[in-house]
C-alpha positions as CSV (number, residue, x, y, z in Angstrom):
1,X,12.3,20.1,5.5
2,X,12.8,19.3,9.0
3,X,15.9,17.2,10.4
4,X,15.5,14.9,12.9
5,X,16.9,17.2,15.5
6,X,13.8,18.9,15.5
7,X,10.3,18.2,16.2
8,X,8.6,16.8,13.4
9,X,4.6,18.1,12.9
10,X,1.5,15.5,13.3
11,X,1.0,13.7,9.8
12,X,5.0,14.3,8.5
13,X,6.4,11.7,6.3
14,X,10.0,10.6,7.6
15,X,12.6,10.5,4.9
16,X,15.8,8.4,5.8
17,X,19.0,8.5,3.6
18,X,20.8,5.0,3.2
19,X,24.2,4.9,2.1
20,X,27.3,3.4,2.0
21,X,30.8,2.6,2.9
22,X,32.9,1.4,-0.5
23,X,35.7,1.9,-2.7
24,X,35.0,4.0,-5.5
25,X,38.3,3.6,-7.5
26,X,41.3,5.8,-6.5
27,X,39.4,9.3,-6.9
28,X,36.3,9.5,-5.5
29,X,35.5,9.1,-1.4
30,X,34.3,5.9,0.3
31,X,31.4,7.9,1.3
32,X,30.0,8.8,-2.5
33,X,26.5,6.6,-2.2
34,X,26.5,8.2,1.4
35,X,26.9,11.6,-0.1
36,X,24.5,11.2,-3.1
37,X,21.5,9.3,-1.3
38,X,21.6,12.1,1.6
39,X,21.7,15.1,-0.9
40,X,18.4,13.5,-2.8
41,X,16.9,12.9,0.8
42,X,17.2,16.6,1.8
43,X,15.6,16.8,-1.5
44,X,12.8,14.3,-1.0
45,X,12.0,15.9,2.4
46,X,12.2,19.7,1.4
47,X,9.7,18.6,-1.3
48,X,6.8,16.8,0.8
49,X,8.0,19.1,4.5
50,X,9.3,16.0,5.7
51,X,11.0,14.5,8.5
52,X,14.6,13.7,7.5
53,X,16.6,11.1,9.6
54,X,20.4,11.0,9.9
55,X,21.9,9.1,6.9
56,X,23.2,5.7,7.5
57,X,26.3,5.0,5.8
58,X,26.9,1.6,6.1
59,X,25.4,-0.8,3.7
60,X,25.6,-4.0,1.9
61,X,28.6,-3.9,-0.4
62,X,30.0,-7.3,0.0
63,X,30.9,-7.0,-3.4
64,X,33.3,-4.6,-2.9
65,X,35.4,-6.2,0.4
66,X,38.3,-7.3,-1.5
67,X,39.2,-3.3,-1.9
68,X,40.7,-1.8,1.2
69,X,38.1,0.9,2.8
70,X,35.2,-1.3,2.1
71,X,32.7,-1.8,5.1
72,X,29.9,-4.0,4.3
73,X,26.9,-5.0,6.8
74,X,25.0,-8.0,6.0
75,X,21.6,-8.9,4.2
76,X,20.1,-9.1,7.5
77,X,21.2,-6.4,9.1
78,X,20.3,-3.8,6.0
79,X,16.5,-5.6,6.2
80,X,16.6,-4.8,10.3
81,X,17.7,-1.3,10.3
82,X,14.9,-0.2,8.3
83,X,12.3,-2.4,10.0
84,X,13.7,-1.3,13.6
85,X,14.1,2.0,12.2
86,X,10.5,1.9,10.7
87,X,8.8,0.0,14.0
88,X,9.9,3.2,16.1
89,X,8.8,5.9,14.0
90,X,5.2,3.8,13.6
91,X,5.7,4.2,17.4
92,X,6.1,7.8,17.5
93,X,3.0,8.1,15.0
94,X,4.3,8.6,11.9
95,X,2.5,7.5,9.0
96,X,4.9,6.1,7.0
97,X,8.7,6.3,6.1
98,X,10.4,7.2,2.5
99,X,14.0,5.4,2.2
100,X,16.5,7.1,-0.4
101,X,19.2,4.3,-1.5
102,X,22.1,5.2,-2.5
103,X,23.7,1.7,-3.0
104,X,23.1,-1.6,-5.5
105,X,23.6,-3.6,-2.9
106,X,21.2,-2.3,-0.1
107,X,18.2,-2.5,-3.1
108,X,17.1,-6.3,-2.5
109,X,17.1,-5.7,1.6
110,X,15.4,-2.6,1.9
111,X,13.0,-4.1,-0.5
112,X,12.2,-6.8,1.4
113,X,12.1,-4.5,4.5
114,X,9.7,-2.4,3.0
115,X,7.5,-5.4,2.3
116,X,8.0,-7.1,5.6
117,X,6.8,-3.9,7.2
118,X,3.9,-3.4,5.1
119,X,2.5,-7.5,5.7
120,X,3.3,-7.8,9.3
121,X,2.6,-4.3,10.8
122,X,0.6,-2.3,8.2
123,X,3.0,0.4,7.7
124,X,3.9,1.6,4.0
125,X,7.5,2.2,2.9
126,X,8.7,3.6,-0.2
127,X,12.1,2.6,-2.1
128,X,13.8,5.4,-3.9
129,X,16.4,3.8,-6.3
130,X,17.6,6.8,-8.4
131,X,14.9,6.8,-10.7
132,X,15.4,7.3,-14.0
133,X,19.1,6.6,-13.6
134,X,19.6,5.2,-17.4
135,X,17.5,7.8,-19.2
136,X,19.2,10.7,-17.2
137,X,22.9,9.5,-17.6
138,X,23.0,9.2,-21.5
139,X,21.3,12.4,-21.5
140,X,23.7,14.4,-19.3
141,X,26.8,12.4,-19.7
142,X,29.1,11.4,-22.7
143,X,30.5,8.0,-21.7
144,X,28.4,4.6,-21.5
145,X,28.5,2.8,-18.5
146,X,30.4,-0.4,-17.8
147,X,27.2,-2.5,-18.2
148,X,23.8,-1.5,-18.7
149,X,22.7,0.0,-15.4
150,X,25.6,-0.6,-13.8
151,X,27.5,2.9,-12.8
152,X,30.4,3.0,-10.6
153,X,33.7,5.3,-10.0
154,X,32.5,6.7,-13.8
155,X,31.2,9.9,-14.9
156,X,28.2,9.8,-13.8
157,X,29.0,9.0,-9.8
158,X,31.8,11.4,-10.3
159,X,30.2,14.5,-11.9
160,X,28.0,14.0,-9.0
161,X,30.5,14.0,-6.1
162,X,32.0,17.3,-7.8
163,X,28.8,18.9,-7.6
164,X,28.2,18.1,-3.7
165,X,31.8,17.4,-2.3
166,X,34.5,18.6,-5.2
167,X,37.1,18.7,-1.9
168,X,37.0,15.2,-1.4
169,X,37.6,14.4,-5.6
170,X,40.7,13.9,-7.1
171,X,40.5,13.9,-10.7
172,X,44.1,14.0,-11.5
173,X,44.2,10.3,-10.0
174,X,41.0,9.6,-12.4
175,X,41.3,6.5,-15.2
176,X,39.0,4.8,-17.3
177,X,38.1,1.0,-16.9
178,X,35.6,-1.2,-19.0
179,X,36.2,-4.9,-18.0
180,X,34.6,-7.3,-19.5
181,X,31.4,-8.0,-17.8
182,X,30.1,-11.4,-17.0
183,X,26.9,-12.7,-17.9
184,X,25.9,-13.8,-14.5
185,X,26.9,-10.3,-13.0
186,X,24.4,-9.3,-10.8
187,X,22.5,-13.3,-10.8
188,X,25.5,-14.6,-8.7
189,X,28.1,-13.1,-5.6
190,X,30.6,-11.2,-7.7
191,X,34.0,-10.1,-6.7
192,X,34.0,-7.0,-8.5
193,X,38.0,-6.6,-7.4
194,X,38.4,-9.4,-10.3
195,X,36.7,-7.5,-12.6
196,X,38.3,-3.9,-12.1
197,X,41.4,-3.8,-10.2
198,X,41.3,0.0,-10.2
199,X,37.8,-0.1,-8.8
200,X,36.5,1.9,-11.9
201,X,33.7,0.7,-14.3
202,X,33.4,3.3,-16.9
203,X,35.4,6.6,-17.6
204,X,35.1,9.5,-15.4
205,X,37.5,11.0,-16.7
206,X,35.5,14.0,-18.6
207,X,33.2,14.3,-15.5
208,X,32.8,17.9,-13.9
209,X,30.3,19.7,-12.1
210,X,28.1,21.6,-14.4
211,X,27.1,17.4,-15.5
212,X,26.8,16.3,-11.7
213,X,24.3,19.5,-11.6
214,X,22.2,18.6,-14.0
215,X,22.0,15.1,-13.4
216,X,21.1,15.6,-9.5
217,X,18.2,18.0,-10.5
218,X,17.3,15.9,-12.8
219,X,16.9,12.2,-10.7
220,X,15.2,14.8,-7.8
221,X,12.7,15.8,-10.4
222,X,12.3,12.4,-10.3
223,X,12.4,11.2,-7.0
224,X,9.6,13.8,-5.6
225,X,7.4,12.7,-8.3
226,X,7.6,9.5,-6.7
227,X,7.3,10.4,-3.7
228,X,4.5,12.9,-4.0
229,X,2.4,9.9,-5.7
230,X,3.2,7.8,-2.4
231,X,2.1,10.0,-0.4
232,X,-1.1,9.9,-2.3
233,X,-1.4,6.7,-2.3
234,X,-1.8,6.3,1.3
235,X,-4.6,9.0,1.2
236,X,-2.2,12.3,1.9
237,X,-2.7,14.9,-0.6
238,X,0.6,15.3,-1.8
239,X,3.0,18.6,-1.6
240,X,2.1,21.5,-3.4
241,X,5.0,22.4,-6.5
């Protein structure tokens, strides 16, 4: 894996972390998606040598404004980071860019980033949404989630945090939440503060790290997979195991 502070080898995929800036209940760090995405990033580029990007840890989390902390950039400006961000390294003659999400909220933009760049300029971008989120959480952890798919403040995000950034947990201040989840969540703006005043959705309370281990290594597994079969798609033999 190279970082971006150093030169980056003819034919190197770039790797970008996205994150985010959100509440995540009253024990877990406004930087969590920030922290996860980048950690499966350096994982991403280790795996195919590539070129990883500074993370950036703003996103679109308009659902989350109503709690203090919360920093959300628009639609828009999610879609225009990555297609600036991608224009410039298609400049700088890299062959195509692999974006690690760590947020909901930033999966419809970068989406439709990664489409606009591959219509209008010819330039692929892959999408990494925690791959095999749902399989890998019921196998690792022992409460559901709030909703299906839906993971947030709970065992899962927090076992996770403890494995990377235990300083910035604090479990003592850890409680369980599981509101009762509208029908058009997800189809229609939500104000998630309505839903969970604590910010929680699920129970992290019988996270720990050993769990947030297994679960990372098991979503990397994961996300090289994909991204090796990118990379192969565009006509790159992917990394060697």
């Amino acid at each position: 894996m190279l970082r971006a502070y150093s030169p980056a080898p003819p034919g190197a995929p770039a790797v970008l972390p996205f994150g985010a800036l959100e509440q995540h209940g009253p024990h877990l760090p406004l930087s969590t998606d920030t922290i996860m995405a980048t950690w499966l990033a350096e994982q991403v580029a280790d795996a195919v040598h590539g070129w990883l990007l500074p993370a950036v840890p703003l996103g679109d989390t308009a659902a989350n404004e109503s709690f203090p902390g919360t920093v959300s950039l628009s639609f828009d400006t999610v879609r225009s980071i990555v297609i600036d961000v991608g224009r410039g390294l298609r400049r700088s003659g890299f062959p195509c860019l692999i974006v690690v999400n760590g947020d909901f909220g930033n999966q419809a933009p970068l989406r439709v980033a990664a489409r606009d760049l591959a219509r209008k300029d010819n330039w692929p971008v892959l999408v990494i949404d925690y791959p095999g989120l749902d399989e890998v959480a019921a196998q690792v952890c022992e409460t559901p989630p709030a909703g299906p798919g839906f993971y947030h403040a709970d065992e899962v995000e927090t076992s996770a945090v403890l494995a990377l950034r235990p300083d910035l947990v604090h479990l003592d201040r850890a409680v369980a939440s599981y509101p009762e989840m509208p029908l058009t969540l997800g189809a229609t703006p939500t104000d998630l503060a309505r839903l969970s005043p604590s910010g929680v959705f699920g129970d992290p309370r019988p996270a720990d790290a050993g769990k947030g281990s297994t679960l990372l290594a098991l979503l990397a597994e994961r996300a090289v997979a994909l991204a090796r079969a990118f990379l192969a798609d565009q006509g790159g033999a992917p990394a060697a195991e």
